[in-house]
N, C-alpha and C positions, 0 to 999 in steps of 0.2 A: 780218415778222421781229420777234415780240413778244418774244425772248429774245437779242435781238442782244449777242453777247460776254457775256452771262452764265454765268458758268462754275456748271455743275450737274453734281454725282453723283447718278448712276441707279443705286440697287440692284437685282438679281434683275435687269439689263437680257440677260439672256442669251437669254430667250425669254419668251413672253405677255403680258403685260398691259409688262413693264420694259422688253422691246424696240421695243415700241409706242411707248414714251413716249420713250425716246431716240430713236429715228426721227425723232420731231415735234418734238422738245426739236432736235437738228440740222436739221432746215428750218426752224426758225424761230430760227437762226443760234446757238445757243448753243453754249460748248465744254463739250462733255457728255464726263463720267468714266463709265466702261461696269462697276461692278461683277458682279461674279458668281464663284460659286465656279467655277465652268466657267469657265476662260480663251475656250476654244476656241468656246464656243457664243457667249459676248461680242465675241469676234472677228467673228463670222457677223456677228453684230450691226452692229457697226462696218462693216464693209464694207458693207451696205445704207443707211448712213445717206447722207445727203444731201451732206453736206460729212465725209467719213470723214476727212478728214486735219486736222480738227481735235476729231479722236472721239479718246478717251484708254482703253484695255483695262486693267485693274488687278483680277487674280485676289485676292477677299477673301473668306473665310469672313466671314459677319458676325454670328455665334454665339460668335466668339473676341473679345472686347474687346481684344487687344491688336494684331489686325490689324487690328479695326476705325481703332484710335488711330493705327498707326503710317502707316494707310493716306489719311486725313484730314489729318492731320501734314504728309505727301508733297503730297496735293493744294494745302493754303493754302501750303505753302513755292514750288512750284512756278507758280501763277495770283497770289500774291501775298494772295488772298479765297478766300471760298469763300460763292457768293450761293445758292444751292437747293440740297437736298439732299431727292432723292425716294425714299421707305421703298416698296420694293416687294416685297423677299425677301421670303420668306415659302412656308406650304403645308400642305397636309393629312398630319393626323397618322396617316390612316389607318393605315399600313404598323407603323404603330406599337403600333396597339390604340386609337387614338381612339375613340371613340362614345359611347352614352349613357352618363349621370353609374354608371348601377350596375355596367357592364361594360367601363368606358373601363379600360384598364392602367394601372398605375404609370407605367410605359416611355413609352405615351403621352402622357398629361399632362407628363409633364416636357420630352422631346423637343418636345413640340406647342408647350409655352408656351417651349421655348429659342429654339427657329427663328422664332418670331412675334411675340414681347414683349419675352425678354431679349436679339436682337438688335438692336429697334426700339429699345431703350434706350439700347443700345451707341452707333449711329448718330446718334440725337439729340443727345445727352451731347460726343462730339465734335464735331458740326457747328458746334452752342452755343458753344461753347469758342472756333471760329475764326471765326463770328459777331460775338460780344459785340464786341472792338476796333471791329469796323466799324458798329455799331448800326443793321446791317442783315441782312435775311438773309428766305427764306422755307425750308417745311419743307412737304413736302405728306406726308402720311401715306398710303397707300389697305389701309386694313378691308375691310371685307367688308358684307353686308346682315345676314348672321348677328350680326353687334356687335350691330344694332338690335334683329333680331325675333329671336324663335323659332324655332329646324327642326325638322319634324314628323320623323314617320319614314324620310323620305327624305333628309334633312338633319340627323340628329343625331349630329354630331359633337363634343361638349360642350366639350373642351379647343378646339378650335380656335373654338369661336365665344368661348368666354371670353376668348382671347388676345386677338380681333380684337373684343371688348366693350370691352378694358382698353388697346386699340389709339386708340379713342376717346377714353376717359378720359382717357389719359397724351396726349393730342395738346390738347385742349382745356385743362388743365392747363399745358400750355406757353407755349399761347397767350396766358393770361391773365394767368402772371409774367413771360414776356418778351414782350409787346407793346412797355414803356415805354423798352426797348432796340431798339426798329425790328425786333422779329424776329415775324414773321409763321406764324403756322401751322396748316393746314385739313388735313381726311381728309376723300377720297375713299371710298363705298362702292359697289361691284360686287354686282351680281345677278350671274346668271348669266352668263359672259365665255367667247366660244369660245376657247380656249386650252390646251395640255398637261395643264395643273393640272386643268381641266374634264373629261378623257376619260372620265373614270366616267357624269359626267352627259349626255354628249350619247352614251351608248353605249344609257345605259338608254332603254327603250320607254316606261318609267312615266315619267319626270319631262318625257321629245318632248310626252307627252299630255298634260302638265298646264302643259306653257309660255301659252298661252292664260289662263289663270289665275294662274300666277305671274308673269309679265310681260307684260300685257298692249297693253302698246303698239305690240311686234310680234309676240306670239306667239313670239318667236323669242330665241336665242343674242345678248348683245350683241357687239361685236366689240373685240377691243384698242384701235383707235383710238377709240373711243365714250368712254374712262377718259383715252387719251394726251390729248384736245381738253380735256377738266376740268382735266388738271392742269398742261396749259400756262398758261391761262385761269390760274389759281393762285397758280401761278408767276412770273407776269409782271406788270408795273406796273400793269396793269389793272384788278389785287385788289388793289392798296397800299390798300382801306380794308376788305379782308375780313382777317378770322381768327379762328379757331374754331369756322370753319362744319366742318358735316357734309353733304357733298355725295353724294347717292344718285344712279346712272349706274345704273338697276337696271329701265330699263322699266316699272314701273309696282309693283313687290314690294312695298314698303316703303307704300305711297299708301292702299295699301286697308285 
């Protein structure tokens, strides 16, 4: 029970990588806040955790700052703290016109970097807020492998990997002005993650045959609980002497 009574908000906890992590964040006793703009998919959620009835649903866009604010607000009035706060929303801009720098849309880029930087800001910004008093707190961030490296052409999504580059940045940046306020803060980076958000790449034939080389430790899809065990580890008094690590859960991508 590495998170016993620690009250943690899960964003995006409605499905893949966020539901994962609330799952594990609830077996290992914490009171976990189930964000998601999906009430109903957060719900799902909830009711598969371990201990559901100390699982909390709270429908947030977290693109809007002021539901982000009023929705944190709710949380520390309510637990009294507010000790972790996991950035998991997030997603590809494709639908949007994402891709390369020459072809990426306006539409794209904007939307890309709202849903995956200027919410991650949102989140921060409040959580800091209900943090500082206590001069304690952790923040687990999870980017992507794209922050680090390059994606070739089967990976070139340029707004989304700049989000999740600057995803880094602004996490490491936090780390290093508020360490001396006990606030803690690391990103998680994901290779390839079986998940909803994934369906394009475990659909294609070309990137099945190239898994052996991009993650080579199994060849294979990693899975949500592979990110949930990182960011409990994190999370928990365990890492009271990590922050500003960048942690890769990517099988082998980033190594070579």
């Amino acid at each position: 029970m590495q998170l016993m009574d620690k009250v943690a908000i899960v964003t995006g906890a409605g499905s893949g990588i966020g539901a994962a992590i609330a799952r594990q964040f609830s077996k290992e006793g914490a009171k976990v806040i189930l964000w998601d703009i999906d009430q109903k998919a957060a719900e799902e959620t909830r009711q598969t955790c371990l201990f559901p009835s100390t699982a909390t649903v709270m429908p947030v866009d977290v693109t809007r700052a002021d539901q982000v604010e009023e929705a944190t607000l709710q949380v520390a009035g309510q637990f009294d703290r507010l000790d972790v706060l996991v950035n998991v929303a997030g997603g590809s801009g494709r639908r949007w016109g994402d891709g390369p720098v020459d072809s990426c849309t306006l539409e794209g880029w904007h939307k890309t970097l709202d849903l995956n930087l200027n919410s991650l800001f949102y989140c921060c910004k409040f959580a800091i807020q209900a943090m500082l008093p206590q001069r304690q707190g952790a923040l687990v961030i999870v980017s992507s492998v794209l922050g680090l490296v390059g994606g070739d052409q089967d990976f070139a999504t340029h707004a989304y990997a700049a989000s999740k580059g600057a995803a880094i940045s602004l996490g490491r940046s936090i780390a290093a002005y508020y360490a001396p306020h006990g606030i803690r803060t690391n990103v998680i980076c994901p290779g390839l993650i079986a998940t909803p958000m994934s369906r394009r790449a475990q659909q294609s034939q070309i990137i099945r045959s190239r898994l052996a080389e991009l993650q080579p430790l199994t060849a294979d899809f990693g899975q949500p609980e592979d990110v949930a065990g990182a960011a409990v580890f994190l999370a928990s008094d365990a890492a009271r002497f990590v922050t500003g690590a960048v942690l890769t859960v990517d099988g082998g991508w980033t190594v070579r």
